[in-house]
N, C-alpha and C positions, 0 to 999 in steps of 0.2 A: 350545496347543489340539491336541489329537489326533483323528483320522479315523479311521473303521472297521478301515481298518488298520493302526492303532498308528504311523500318522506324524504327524510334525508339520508342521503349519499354520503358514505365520507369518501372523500380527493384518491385515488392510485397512491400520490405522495404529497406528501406537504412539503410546501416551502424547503423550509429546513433539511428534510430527508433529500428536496435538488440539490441544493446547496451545498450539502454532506457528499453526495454523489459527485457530483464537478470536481468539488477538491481533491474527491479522493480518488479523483481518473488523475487529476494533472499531478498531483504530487507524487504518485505510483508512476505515469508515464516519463517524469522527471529523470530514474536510473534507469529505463531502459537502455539509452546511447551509452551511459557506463558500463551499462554488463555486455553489451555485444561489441565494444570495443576491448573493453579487457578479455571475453572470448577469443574474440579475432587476434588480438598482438600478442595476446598473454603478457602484456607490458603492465607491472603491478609497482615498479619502485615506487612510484609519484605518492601511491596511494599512502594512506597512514593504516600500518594495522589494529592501533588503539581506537583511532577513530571509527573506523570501517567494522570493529569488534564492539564496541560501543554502541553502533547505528543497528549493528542487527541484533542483540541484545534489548535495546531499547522498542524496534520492531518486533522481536516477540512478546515482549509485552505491551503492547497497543493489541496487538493482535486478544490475548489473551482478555486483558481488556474487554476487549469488541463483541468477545465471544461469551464472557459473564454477563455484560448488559443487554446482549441482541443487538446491539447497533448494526444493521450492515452494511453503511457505508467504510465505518471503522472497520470491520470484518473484512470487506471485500478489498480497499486499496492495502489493506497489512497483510494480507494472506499471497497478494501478490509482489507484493513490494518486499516483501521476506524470502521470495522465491531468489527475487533480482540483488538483492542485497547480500544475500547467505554466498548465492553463486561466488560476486565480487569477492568476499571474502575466502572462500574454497579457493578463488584463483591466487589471493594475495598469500594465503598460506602455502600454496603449495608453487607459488613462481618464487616468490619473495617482492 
């Protein structure tokens, strides 16, 4: 993109950084109906606590991740998706 005077502009975001951003709304939006359903029933048997220990586990390191690189798409969907995930699990350990 070029200005009046013939310099160049870089983009708000690149391609890629949408791209990063899309994913990391819908993959982050993805637990939200987990966690405010396990809020609401406190119903946890179904869930697995290996796996659910696992996922948030794994989600802080993506986050950490995200935070070494500056990525902030990575940043941003693991910072909330660790919020939604930890929750689940706080319910799993403490409903069973």
């Amino acid at each position: 993109m070029l200005d009046e005077g013939r310099h160049r502009i870089a983009p708000l975001m690149s391609t890629s950084e949408i791209l990063g951003f899309v994913a990391a709304i819908l993959t982050t939006l993805c637990w939200l109906p987990q966690a405010v359903k396990t809020i609401r029933t406190r119903e946890t048997r179904s869930l697995s606590l290996v796996a659910q220990g696992a996922l948030t586990v794994g989600v802080v390191l993506w986050l950490s991740y995200g935070l070494l690189i500056g990525n902030a798409p990575i940043i941003f969907s693991n910072a909330i998706s660790l919020v939604l995930v930890a929750t689940i699990l706080a319910m799993k350990l403490r409903f069973g």
